[in-house]
C-alpha positions in Angstrom: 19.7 109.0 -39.8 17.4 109.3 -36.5 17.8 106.5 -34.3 14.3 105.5 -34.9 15.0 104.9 -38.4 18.0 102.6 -37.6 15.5 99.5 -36.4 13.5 99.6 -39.3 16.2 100.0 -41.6 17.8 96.7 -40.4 13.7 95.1 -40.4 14.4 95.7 -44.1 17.1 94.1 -45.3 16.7 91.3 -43.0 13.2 91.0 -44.6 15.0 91.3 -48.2 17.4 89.0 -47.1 15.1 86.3 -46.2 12.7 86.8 -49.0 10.0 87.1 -46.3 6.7 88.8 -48.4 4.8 89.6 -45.1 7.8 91.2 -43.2 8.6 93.2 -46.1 5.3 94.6 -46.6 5.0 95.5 -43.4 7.6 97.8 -43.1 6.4 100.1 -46.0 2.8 99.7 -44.1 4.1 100.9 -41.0 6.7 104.1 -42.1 5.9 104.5 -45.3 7.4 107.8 -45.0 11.1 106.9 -44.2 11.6 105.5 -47.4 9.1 106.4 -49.9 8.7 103.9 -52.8 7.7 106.9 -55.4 11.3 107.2 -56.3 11.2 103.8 -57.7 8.4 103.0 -60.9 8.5 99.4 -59.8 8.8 100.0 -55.9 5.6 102.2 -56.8 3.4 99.9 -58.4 4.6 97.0 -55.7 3.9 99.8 -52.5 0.7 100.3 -54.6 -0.4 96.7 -54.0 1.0 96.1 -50.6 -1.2 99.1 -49.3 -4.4 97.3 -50.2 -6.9 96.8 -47.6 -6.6 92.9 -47.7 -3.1 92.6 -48.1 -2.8 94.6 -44.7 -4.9 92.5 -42.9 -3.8 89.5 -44.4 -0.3 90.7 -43.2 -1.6 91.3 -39.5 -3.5 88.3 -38.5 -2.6 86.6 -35.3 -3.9 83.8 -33.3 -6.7 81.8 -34.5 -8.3 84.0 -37.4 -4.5 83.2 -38.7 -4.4 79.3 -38.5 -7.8 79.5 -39.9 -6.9 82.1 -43.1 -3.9 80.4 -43.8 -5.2 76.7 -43.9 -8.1 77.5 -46.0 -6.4 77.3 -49.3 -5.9 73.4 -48.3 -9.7 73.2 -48.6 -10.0 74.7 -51.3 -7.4 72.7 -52.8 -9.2 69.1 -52.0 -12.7 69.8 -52.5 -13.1 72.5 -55.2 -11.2 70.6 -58.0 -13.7 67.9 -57.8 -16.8 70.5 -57.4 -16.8 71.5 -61.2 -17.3 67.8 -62.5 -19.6 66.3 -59.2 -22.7 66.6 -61.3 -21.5 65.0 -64.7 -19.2 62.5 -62.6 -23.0 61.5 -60.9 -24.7 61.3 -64.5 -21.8 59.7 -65.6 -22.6 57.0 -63.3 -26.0 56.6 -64.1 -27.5 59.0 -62.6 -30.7 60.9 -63.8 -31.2 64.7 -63.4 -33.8 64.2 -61.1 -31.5 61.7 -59.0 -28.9 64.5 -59.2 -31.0 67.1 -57.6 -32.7 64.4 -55.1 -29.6 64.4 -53.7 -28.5 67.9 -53.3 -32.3 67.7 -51.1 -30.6 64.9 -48.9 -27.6 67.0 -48.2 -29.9 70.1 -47.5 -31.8 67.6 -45.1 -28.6 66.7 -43.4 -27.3 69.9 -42.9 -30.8 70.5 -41.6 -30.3 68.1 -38.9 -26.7 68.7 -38.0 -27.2 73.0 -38.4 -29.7 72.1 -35.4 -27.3 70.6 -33.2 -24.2 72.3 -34.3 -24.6 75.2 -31.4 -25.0 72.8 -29.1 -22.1 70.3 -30.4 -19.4 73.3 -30.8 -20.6 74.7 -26.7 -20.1 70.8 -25.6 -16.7 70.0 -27.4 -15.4 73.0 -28.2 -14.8 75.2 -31.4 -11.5 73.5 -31.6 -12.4 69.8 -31.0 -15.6 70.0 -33.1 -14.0 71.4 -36.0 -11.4 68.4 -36.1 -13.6 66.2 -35.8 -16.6 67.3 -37.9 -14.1 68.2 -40.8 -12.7 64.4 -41.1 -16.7 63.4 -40.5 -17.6 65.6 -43.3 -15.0 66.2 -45.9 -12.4 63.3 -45.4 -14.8 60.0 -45.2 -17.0 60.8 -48.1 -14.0 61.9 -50.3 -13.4 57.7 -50.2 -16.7 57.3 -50.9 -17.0 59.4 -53.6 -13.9 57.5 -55.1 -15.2 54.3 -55.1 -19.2 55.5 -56.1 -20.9 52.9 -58.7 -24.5 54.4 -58.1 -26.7 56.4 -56.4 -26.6 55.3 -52.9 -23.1 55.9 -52.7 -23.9 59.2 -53.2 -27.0 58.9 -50.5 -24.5 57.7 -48.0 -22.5 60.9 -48.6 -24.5 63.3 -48.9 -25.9 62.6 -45.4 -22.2 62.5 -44.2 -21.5 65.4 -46.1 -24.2 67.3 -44.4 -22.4 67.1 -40.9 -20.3 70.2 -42.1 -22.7 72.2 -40.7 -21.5 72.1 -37.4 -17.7 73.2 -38.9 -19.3 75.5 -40.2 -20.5 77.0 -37.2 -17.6 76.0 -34.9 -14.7 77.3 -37.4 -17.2 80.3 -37.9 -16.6 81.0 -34.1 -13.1 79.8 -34.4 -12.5 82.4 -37.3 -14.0 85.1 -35.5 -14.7 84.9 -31.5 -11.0 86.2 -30.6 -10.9 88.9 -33.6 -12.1 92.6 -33.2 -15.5 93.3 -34.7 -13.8 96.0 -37.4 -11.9 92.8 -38.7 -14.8 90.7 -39.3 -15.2 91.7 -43.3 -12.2 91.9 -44.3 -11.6 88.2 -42.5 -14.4 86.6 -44.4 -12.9 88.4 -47.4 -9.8 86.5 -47.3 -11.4 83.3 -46.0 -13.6 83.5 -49.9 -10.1 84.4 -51.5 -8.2 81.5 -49.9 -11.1 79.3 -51.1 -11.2 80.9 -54.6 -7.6 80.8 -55.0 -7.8 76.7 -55.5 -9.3 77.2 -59.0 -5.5 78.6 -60.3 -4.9 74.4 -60.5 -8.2 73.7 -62.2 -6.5 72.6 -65.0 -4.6 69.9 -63.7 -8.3 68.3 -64.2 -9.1 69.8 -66.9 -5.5 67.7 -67.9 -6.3 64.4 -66.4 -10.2 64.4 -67.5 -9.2 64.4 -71.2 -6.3 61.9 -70.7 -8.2 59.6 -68.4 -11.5 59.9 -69.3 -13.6 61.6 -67.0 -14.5 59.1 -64.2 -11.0 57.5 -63.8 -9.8 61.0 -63.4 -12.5 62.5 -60.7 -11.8 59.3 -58.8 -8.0 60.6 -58.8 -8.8 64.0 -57.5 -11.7 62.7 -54.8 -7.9 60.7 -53.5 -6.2 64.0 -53.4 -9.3 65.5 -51.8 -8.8 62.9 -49.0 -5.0 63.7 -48.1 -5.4 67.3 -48.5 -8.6 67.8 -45.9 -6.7 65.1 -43.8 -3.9 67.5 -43.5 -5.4 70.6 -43.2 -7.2 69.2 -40.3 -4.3 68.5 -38.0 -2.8 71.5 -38.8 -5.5 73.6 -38.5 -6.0 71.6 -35.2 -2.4 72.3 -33.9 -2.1 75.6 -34.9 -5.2 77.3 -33.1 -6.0 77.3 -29.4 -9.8 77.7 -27.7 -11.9 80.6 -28.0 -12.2 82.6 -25.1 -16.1 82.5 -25.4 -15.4 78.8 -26.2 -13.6 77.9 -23.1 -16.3 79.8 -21.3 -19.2 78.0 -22.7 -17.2 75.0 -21.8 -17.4 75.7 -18.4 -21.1 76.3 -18.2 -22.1 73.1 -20.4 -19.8 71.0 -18.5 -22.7 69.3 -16.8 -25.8 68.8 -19.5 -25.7 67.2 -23.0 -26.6 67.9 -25.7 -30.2 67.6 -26.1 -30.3 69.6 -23.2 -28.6 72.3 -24.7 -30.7 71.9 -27.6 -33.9 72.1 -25.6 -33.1 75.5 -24.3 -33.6 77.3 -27.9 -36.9 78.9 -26.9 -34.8 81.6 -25.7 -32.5 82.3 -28.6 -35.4 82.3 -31.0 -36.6 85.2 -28.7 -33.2 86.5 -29.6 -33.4 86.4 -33.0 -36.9 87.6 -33.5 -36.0 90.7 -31.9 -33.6 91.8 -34.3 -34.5 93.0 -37.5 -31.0 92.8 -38.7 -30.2 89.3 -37.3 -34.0 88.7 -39.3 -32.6 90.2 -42.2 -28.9 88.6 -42.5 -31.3 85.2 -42.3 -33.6 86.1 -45.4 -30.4 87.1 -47.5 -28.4 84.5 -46.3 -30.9 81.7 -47.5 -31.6 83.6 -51.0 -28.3 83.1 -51.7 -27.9 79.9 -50.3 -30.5 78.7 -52.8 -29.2 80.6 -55.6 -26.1 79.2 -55.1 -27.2 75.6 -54.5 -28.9 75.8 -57.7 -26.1 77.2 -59.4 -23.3 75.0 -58.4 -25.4 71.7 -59.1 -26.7 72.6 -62.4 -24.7 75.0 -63.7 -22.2 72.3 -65.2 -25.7 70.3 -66.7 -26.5 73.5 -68.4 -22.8 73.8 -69.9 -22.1 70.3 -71.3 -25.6 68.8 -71.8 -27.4 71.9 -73.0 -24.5 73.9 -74.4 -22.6 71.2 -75.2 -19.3 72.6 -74.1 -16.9 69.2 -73.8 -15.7 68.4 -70.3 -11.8 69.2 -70.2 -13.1 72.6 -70.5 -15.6 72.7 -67.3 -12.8 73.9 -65.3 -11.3 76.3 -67.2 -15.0 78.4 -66.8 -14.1 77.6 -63.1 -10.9 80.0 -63.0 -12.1 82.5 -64.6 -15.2 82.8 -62.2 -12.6 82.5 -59.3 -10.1 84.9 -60.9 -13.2 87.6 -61.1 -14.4 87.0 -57.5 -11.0 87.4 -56.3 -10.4 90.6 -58.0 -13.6 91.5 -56.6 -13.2 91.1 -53.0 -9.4 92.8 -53.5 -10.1 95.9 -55.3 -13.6 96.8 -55.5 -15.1 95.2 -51.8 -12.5 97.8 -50.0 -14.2 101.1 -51.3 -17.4 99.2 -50.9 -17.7 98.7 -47.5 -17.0 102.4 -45.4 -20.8 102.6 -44.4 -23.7 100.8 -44.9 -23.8 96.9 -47.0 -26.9 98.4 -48.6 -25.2 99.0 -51.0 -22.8 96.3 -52.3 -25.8 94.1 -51.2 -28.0 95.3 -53.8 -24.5 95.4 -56.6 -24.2 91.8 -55.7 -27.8 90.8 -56.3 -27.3 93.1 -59.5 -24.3 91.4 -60.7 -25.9 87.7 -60.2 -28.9 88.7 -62.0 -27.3 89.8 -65.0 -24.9 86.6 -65.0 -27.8 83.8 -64.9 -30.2 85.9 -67.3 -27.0 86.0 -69.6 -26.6 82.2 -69.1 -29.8 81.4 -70.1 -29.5 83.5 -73.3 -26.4 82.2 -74.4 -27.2 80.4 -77.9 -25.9 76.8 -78.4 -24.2 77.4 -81.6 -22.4 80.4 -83.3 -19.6 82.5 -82.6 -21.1 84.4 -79.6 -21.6 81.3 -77.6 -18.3 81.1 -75.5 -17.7 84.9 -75.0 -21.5 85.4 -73.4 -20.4 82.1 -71.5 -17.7 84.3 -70.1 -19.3 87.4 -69.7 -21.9 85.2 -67.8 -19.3 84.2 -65.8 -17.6 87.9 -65.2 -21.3 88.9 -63.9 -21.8 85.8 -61.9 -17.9 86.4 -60.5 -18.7 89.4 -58.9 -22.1 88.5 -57.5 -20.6 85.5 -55.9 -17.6 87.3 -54.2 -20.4 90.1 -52.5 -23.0 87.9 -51.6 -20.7 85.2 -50.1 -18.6 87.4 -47.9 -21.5 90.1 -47.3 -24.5 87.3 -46.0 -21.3 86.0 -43.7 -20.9 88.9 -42.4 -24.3 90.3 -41.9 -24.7 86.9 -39.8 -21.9 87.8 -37.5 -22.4 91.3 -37.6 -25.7 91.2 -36.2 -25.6 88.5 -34.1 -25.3 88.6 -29.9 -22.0 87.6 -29.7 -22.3 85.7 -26.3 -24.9 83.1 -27.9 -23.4 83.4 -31.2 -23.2 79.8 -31.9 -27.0 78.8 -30.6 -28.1 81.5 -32.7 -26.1 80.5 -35.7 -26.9 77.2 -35.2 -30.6 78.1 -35.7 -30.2 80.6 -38.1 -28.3 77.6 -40.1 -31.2 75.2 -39.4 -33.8 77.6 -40.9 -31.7 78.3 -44.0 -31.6 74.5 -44.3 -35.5 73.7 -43.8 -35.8 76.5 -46.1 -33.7 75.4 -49.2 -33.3 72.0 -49.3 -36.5 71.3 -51.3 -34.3 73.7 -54.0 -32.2 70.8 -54.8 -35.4 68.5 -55.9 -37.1 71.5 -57.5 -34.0 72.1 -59.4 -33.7 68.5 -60.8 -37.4 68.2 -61.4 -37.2 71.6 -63.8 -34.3 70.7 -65.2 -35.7 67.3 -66.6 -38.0 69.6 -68.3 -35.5 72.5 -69.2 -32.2 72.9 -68.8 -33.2 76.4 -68.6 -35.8 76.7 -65.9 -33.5 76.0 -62.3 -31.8 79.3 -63.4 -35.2 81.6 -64.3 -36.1 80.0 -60.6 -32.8 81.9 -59.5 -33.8 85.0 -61.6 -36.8 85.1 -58.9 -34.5 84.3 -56.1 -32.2 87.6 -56.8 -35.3 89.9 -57.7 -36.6 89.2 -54.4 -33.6 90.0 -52.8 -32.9 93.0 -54.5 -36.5 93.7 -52.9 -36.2 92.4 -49.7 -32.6 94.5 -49.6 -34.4 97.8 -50.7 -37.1 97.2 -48.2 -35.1 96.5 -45.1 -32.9 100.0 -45.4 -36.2 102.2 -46.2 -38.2 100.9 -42.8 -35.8 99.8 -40.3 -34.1 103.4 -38.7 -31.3 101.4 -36.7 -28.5 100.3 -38.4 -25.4 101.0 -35.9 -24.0 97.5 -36.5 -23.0 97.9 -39.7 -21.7 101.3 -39.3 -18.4 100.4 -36.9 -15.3 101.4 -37.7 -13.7 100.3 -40.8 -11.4 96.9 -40.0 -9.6 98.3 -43.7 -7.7 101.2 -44.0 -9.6 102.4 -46.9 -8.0 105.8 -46.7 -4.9 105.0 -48.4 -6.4 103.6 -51.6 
């Protein structure tokens, strides 16, 4: 035995000792040669999965992009058991389809409002500060609203809160990101989705409670959890991470103007943006699938239980598999996706969508093939949501200057706003007439950006961005 090997011997059985999953895996990812696993079938298979891309950089996070990865499942844990029942729990209420999508529009025009001024908010307080704050704003208040909603302008009230997670969405978008190296960004966002996704594994604990309690006594329950959860994840989250460096230095230079006068001074960044046909680009595909997805998640459920008539304990279990596909996705097929160009797995995901909503629409309401083209729906729509999510995130940040990243994202999220919230009204207004129609509307959404995708790598020459070096060690798959 060298002496070099003596360390990480030790590393191991301390890490095997302690049960510690991280420590473990990092000692196979850092010597793999000292002690091979391919002596051992089941060493083998586990050294198989421990080299993956995102296990790796899950395993190496630090600092801030760390607080933020590893709170995210809390997030996912309050807000995404509700998601699957928020449009039946609003037409159980009394709600009409056109109410429904009227107020997906008053969310869009919130985030509209609050997209505007999020540069400006997360320069004057802080990507720390504003995230606390703007989370509880955003996710923790309407969660009690949402429990104790009787009609629609409960849901008015909290949409409009609800729309003030724009600016989090900017500031933890810098928080995530400003202190990480640019090779890292993908494979960040990657595991941000997965954290998110991995929430649907409890779906059905509703799925349980909706056919025990009925379905708006048991919503009610999980808008309660939704409350504690976000509450927690916030002060953690908040005493876990530290100011950006770019943060603390736009501190510094706003100290003395507020925020309409940082606002006013967007002439400039518009010049910014104009000027790059990727930044241009990451916007258009960006707000296709924004709509595409705002359309989706509001009246995908409608379509499900009113059209197909598939009973509501059930809504969930769709929900896993969805998330169980995506996940797979962004583990196994987004690493050997993503060595050059997003061309691409851009025009994959697009693809993938396409397929899932034309499938949707097809499905026949009665007869043996109804719930297995559900789920093939579903495997389609899996994958198309894990590329477009994580690639549109990451085209943004890509692409963007980094010194005015949150001005510029803050724009760029005001003009995806402007330009889908009429979706949500259109959506309702078409689904009063079919429940079919919001999702040919989509069908349109993903040709055009299987166009627009094709388009953009024929006629613009430049594409060094995308081309840095890989942040995933794609090699050794």
């Amino acid at each position: 035995m060298t002496l070099h090997q003596e360390p990480l011997r030790r590393q191991r059985r301390y890490a095997l000792y302690n049960f510690s999953f991280f420590s473990y895996a990092q000692y196979f990812l850092q010597k793999p040669h000292i002690m091979s696993p391919v002596d051992s079938p089941p060493l083998r298979r586990y050294y198989n999965l421990m080299s993956n891309p995102l296990f790796t950089t899950l395993a190496g996070l630090k600092g801030n992009p760390r607080a933020c990865i590893y709170t995210e499942p809390l997030w996912g844990l309050s807000m995404n058991l509700c998601i699957p029942y928020a449009s039946v729990y609003m037409l159980a209420l009394g709600l009409s389809d056109t109410q429904v999508g009227f107020i997906a529009t008053i969310y869009m025009l919130s985030q509209v409002v609050f997209a505007f001024l999020s540069g400006p908010i997360a320069d004057k307080m802080g990507r720390r500060k504003s995230t606390a704050v703007f989370d509880f704003i955003a996710w923790s208040v309407p969660s009690l609203i949402w429990w104790r909603a009787e009609n629609f302008w409960f849901f008015f009230v909290a949409a409009i809160l609800n729309g003030t997670m724009k600016v989090t969405a900017n500031s933890w978008n810098c928080l995530l990101i400003e202190d990480a190296e640019k090779k890292e960004i993908t494979g960040i966002y990657s595991l941000a989705i997965v954290c998110g996704q991995f929430s649907a594994f409890f779906a059905p604990i509703s799925s349980i409670l909706v056919s025990r309690l009925t379905l708006v006594p048991a919503i009610r329950i999980l808008y309660i959890n939704a409350f504690v959860l976000m509450t927690l994840k916030i002060i953690i989250l908040f005493f876990a991470s530290k100011e950006t460096h770019i943060g603390r230095m736009r501190l510094i230079e706003t100290r003395d103007k507020n925020i309409f006068q940082l606002a006013g001074g967007y002439g400039g960044v518009i010049k910014i943006i104009l000027h790059s046909r990727g930044t241009v680009f990451a916007l258009a595909v960006t707000a296709l699938t924004g709509i595409v997805g705002m359309i989706n998640n509001t009246f995908w459920q409608v379509i499900v239980n009113k059209k197909l008539l598939v009973p509501d304990p059930m809504l969930p279990l769709f929900m896993v598999l969805r998330s169980v596909l995506a996940i797979l996705f962004l583990f196994f097929v987004t690493p050997k996706l993503i060595k050059g160009l997003l061309k691409f797995p851009l025009l994959l995901g697009f693809a993938c969508y396409f397929a899932g909503q034309l499938l949707l629409i097809l499905v026949p309401i009665e007869g043996i093939f109804k719930y297995p083209l559900i789920c093939l729906s579903l495997v389609f729509d899996g994958f198309g949501l894990g590329a477009l999510t994580m690639l549109s995130e990451s085209l943004i940040a890509l692409h963007v200057n980094p010194d005015e990243r949150a001005r510029i994202m803050a724009i760029l999220y005001t003009i995806i706003m402007i330009v889908t919230a009429p979706f949500g009204w259109i959506g309702g207004f078409l689904s009063d007439i079919s429940r079919n129609l919001p999702f040919v509307l989509n069908l349109f959404m993903l040709a055009a950006g299987i166009s627009i995708t094709y388009l953009y790598y024929i006629i613009n020459p430049d594409h060094s961005a995308e081309l840095h070096e890989p942040a995933l060690n794609t090699e050794e798959l």
